[in-house]
C-alpha positions as CSV (number, residue, x, y, z in Angstrom):
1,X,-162.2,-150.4,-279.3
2,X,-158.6,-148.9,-278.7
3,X,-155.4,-149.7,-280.9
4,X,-153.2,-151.5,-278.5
5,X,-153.1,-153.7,-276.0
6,X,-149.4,-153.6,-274.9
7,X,-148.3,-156.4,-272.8
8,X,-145.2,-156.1,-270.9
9,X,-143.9,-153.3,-268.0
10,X,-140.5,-152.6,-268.6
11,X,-138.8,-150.0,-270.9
12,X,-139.9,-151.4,-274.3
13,X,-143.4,-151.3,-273.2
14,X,-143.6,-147.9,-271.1
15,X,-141.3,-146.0,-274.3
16,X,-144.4,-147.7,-276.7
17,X,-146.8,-145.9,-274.9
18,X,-145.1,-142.7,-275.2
19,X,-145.1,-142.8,-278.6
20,X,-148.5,-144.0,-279.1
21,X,-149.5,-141.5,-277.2
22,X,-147.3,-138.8,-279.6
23,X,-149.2,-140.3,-282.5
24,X,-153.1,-140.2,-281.2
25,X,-153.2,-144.5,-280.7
26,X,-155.2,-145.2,-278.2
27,X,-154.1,-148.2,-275.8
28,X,-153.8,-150.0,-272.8
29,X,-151.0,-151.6,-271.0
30,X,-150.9,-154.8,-269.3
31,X,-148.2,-156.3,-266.9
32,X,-146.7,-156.8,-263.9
33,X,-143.3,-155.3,-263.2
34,X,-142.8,-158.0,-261.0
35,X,-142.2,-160.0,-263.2
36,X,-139.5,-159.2,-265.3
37,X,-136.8,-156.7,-262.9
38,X,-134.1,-156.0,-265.8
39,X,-135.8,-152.3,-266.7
40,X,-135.5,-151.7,-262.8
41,X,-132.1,-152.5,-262.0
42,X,-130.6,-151.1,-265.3
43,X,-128.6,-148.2,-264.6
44,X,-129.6,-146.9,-267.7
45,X,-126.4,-146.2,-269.6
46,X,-126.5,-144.9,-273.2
47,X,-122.6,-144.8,-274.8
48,X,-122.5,-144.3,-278.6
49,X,-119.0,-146.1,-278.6
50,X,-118.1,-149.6,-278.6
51,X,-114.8,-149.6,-276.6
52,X,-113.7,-153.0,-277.5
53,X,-113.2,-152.1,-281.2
54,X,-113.2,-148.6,-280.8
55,X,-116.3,-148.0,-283.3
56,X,-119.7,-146.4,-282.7
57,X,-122.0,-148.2,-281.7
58,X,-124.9,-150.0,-283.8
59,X,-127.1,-147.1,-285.3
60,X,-125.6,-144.4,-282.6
61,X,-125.7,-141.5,-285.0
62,X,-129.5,-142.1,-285.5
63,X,-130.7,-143.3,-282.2
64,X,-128.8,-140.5,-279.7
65,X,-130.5,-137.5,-281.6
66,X,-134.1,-139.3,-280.9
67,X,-133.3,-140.4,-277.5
68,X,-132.5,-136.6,-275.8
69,X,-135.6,-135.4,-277.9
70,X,-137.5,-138.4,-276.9
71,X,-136.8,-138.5,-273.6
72,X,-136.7,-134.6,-272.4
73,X,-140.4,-134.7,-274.0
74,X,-141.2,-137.3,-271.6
75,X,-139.6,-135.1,-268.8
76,X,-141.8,-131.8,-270.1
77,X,-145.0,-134.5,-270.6
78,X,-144.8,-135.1,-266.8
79,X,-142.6,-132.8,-265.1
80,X,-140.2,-135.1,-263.7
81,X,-136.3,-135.3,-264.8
82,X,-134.6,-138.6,-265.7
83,X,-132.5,-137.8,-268.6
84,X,-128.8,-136.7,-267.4
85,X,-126.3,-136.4,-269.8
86,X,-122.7,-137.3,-268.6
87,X,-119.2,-137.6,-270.1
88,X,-117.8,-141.4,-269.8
89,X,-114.2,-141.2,-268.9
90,X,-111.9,-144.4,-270.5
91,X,-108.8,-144.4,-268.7
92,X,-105.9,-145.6,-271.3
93,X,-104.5,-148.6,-270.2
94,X,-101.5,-148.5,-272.9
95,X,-99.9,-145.7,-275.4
96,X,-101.9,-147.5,-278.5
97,X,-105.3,-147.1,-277.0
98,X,-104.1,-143.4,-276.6
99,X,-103.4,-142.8,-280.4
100,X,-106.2,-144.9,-281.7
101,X,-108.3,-142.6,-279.9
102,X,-107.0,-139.4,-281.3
103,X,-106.6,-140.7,-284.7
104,X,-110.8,-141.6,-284.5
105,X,-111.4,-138.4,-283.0
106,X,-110.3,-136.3,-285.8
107,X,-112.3,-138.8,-288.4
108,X,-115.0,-140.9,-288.1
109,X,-116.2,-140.7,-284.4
110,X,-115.6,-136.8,-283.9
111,X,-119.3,-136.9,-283.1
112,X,-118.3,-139.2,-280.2
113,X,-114.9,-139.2,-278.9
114,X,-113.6,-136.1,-276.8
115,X,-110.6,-134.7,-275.9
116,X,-107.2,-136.9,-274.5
117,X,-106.8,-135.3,-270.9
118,X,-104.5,-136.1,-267.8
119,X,-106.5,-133.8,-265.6
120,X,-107.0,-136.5,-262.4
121,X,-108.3,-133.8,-260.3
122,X,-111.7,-134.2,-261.7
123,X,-112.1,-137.4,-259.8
124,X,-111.5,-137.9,-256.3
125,X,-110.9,-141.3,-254.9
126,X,-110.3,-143.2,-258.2
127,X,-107.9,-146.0,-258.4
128,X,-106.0,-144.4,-261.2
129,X,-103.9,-142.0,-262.8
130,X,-102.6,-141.0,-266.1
131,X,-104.5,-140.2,-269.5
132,X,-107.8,-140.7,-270.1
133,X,-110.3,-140.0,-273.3
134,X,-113.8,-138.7,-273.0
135,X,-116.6,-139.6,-274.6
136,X,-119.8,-137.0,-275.9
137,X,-123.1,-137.1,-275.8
138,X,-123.4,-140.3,-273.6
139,X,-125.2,-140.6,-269.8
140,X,-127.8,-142.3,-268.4
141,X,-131.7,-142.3,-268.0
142,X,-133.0,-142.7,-264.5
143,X,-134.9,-145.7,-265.3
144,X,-137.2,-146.4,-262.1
145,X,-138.1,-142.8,-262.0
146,X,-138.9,-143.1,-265.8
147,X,-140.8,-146.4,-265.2
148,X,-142.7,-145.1,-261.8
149,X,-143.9,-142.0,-263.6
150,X,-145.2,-143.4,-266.6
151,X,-147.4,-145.3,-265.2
152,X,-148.7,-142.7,-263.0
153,X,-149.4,-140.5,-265.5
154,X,-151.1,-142.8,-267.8
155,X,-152.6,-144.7,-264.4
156,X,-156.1,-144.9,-266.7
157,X,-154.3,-146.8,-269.6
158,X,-152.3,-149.3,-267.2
159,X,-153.5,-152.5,-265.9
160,X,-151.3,-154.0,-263.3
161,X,-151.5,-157.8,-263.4
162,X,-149.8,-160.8,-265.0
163,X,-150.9,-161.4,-268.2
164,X,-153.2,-164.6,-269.0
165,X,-152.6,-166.0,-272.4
166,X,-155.6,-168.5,-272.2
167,X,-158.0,-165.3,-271.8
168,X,-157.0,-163.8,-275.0
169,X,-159.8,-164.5,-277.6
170,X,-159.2,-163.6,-281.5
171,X,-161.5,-162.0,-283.2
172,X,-162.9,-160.6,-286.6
173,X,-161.5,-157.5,-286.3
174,X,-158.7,-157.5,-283.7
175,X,-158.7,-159.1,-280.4
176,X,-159.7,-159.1,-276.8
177,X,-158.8,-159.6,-273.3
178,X,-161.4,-159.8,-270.4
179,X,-163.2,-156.4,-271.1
180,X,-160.7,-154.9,-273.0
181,X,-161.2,-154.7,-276.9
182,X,-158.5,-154.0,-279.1
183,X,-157.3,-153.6,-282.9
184,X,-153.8,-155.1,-281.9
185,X,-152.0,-156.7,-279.3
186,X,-148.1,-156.4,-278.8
187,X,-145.9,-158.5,-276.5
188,X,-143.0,-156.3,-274.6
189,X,-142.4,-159.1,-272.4
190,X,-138.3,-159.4,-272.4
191,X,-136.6,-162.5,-272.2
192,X,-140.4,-163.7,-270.7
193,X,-141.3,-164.1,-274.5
194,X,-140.4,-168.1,-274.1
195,X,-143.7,-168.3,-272.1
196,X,-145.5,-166.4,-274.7
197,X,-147.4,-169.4,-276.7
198,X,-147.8,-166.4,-280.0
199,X,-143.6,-165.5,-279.7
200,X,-142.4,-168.7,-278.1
201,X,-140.1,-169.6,-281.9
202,X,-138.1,-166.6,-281.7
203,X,-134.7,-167.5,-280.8
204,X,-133.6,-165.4,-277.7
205,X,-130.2,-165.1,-275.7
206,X,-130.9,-163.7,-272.4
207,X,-128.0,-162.7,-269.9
208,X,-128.4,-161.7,-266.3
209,X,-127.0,-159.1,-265.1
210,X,-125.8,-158.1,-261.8
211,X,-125.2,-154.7,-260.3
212,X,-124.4,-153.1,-256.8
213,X,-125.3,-149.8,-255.4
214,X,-123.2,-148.5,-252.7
215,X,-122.4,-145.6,-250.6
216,X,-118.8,-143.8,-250.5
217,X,-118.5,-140.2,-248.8
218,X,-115.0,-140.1,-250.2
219,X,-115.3,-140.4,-254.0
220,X,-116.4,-137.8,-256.2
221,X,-116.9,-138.4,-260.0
222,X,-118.0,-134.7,-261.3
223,X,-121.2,-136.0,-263.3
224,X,-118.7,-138.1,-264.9
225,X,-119.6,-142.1,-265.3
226,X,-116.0,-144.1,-265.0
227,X,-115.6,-146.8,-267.2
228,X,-113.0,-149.5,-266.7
229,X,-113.7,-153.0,-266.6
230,X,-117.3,-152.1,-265.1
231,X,-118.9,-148.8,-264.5
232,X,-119.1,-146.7,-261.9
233,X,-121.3,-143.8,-261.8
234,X,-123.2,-141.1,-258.8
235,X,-127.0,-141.6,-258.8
236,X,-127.6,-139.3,-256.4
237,X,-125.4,-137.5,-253.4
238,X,-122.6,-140.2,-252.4
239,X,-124.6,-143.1,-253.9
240,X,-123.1,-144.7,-257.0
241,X,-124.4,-147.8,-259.3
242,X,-121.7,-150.0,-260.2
243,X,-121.3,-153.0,-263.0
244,X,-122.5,-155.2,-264.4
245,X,-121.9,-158.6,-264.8
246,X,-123.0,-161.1,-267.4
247,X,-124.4,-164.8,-267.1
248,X,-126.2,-166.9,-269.6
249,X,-126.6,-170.2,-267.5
250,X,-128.4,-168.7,-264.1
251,X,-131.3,-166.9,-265.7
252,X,-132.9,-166.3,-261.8
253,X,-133.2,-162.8,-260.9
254,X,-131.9,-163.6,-257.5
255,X,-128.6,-162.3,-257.0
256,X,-125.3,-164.3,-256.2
257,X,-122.4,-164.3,-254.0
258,X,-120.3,-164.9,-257.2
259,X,-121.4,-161.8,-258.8
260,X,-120.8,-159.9,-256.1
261,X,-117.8,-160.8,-255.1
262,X,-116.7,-160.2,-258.7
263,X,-118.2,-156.6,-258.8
264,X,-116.3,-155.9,-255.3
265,X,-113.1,-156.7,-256.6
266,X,-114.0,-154.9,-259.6
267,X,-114.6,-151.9,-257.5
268,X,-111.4,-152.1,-255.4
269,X,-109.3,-151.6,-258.8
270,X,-111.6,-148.7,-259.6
271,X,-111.6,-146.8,-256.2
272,X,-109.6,-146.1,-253.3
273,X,-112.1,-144.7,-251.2
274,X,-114.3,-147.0,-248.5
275,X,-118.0,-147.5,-249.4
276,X,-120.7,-149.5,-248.3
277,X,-122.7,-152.1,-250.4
278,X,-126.3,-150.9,-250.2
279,X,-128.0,-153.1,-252.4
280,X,-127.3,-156.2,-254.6
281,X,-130.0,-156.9,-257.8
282,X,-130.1,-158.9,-260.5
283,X,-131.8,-158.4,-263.9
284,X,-132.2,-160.9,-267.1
285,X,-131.4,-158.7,-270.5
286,X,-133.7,-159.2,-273.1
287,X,-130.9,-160.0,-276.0
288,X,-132.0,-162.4,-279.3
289,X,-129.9,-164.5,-280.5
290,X,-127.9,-162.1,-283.2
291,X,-128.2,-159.4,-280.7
292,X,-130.2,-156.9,-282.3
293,X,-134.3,-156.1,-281.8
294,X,-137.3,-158.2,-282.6
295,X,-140.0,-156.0,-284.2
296,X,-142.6,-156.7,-286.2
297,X,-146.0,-158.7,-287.3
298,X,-146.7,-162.1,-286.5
299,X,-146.5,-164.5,-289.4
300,X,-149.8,-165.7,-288.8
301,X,-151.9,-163.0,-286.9
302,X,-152.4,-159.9,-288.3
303,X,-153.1,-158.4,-285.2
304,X,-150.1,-159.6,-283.3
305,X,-147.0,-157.8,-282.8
306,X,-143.6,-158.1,-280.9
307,X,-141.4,-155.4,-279.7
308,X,-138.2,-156.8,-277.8
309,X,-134.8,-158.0,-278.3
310,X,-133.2,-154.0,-276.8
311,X,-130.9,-156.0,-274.7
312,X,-127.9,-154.3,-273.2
313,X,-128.4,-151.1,-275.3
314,X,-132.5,-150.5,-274.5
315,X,-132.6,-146.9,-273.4
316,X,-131.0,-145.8,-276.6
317,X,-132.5,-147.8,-279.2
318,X,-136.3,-147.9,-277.4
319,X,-137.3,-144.7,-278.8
320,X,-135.9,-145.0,-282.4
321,X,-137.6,-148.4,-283.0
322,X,-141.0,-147.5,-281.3
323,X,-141.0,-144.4,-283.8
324,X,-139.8,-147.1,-286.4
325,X,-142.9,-149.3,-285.8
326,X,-145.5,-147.1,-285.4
327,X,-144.3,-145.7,-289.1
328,X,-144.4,-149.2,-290.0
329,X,-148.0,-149.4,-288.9
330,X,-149.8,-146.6,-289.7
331,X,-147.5,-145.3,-292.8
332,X,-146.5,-149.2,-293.8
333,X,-143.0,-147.8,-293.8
334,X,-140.7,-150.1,-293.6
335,X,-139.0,-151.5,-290.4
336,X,-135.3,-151.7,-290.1
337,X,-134.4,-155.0,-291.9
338,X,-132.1,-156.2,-289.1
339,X,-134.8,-155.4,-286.0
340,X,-138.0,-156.9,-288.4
341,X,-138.9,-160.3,-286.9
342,X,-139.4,-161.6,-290.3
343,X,-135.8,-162.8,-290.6
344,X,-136.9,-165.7,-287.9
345,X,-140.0,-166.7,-290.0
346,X,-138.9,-169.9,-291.2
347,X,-138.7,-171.2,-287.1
348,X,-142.6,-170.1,-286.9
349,X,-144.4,-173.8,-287.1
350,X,-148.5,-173.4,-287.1
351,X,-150.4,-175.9,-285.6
């Protein structure tokens, strides 16, 4: 009998196994990435600052110092690379943005906010000129390469197929799935969860996402990701990722004329150089309905657990909260009090 059966294939589930796998629990992970794109078209950003209000983001000073340690063991564990750290560059767009920036550099986000520079030679091809800030210890995990590797190394633990609610039988001591025995089951399924007859009651607020990947020989970003208005940043020699937008009524993952027109003329403020659209995709965020993680025990089922809700910020929280719960399950330390799924216990109705 192993410890987990983890149910999902995106980031949530594939960063789980990691850290089972730190901390000796044995599992086995079911899914079909099929099924769920938003891991695979997510260009993987991590950014410890919220621009709008010019604070750090939720839990940053926590999360970041996990996420390079977490995810550069994962590059040593299987010889691949994924994890590049780059500087974001926020162009001003008036004098006030300028001196709330310096005055929060010197104070509260000196961690996070670099220095104030005018140096436009570091990009070539951009769409704009004057001051710009830079922000520290931000970048991006290559998340198809992390994905695609994962599941090669642990090719033994992973079963590729859609998970079959009907065919899970509870038992005396834990639960079971075709041949596959287990202590505990937990559902990574992203905004899927509303098919999930165990998770169905908690309250999710999915938004699909949009991005474009294109090709431009003339712009150079120096391992820099540009950030105004959307994102642009170089995946790999003259290819960039560029984005995203957001959409809480179409929840297909099939992407739309409207979106990309949008991102185009997002793009022609950003650059000045010609590209080529490469590829259009479509994702749906896992996001709850306040907008931070659901982790945690079923109210009911002992062995029943939920790890979702990483929305737009998954890459930098997945590693702190799959440390958080497997303390929480074999140490019975607590979980964070605003991730723990028992805060949506009183929607839970038993049959």
């Amino acid at each position: 009998m192993i410890d987990f059966i983890i149910v999902g294939q995106g980031l949530a589930a594939n960063v789980l196994a990691h850290t089972f796998h730190n901390h000796q629990l044995s599992f086995k992970v079911i899914g079909s990435p099929e099924l769920s794109r938003s891991s695979l078209v997510a260009a993987g950003i991590w950014n410890p600052v919220v621009f709008k209000r010019l604070t750090s983001s939720w839990l940053a000073h926590q999360t970041i110092p996990l996420l390079n340690s977490f995810y550069s063991g994962c590059e040593t564990k299987m010889n691949k690379a994924f994890l590049f750290n780059s500087p974001i560059i926020k162009p001003f767009i008036e004098e006030q943005e300028k001196r709330l920036w310096l005055q929060k550099s010197k104070n509260e986000l000196d961690e996070f906010l670099g220095a104030v520079s005018a140096d436009n030679t570091v990009l070539q091809g951009c769409n704009f000129s004057g001051e710009y800030g830079l922000v520290k210890q931000s970048g991006y995990i290559d998340t198809n390469t992390f994905l695609n590797e994962t599941c090669v190394y642990y090719k033994e633990n992973f079963i590729q197929e859609v998970f079959d609610y009907s065919l899970l039988k509870i038992e005396r001591l834990g639960v079971k799935y075709k041949d596959v025995s287990a202590k505990n089951i937990i559902f990574c399924e992203g905004h899927l969860i509303k098919n999930n007859p165990f998770f169905n009651w908690v309250p999710m607020k999915p938004a699909k996402g949009e991005i474009l990947t294109i090709e431009s020989n003339g712009l150079q970003l120096n391992k820099c990701i540009l950030n105004k208005g959307a994102f642009i940043m170089e995946t790999r020699k003259n290819v960039f990722k560029t984005g995203a937008t957001y959409e809480w009524d179409d929840l297909t993952e099939k992407p739309t004329q409207k979106a990309k027109k949008e991102l185009s003329e997002k793009l022609e403020q950003l650059i000045t150089s010609e590209y080529t659209v490469l590829k259009h995709e479509a994702g749906i965020r896992p996001s709850s309905i306040d907008r931070r993680p659901v982790i945690g025990r079923h109210p009911l089922y002992a062995h029943f657990f939920v790890f979702n809700g990483l929305g737009t910020k998954g890459v930098m929280l997945a590693p702190y909260f799959a440390e958080n719960f497997v303390l929480f399950y074999l140490q019975k330390k607590h979980l964070n009090y605003e991730a723990d799924v028992k805060r949506f216990y009183k929607l839970y109705k038993s049959e």
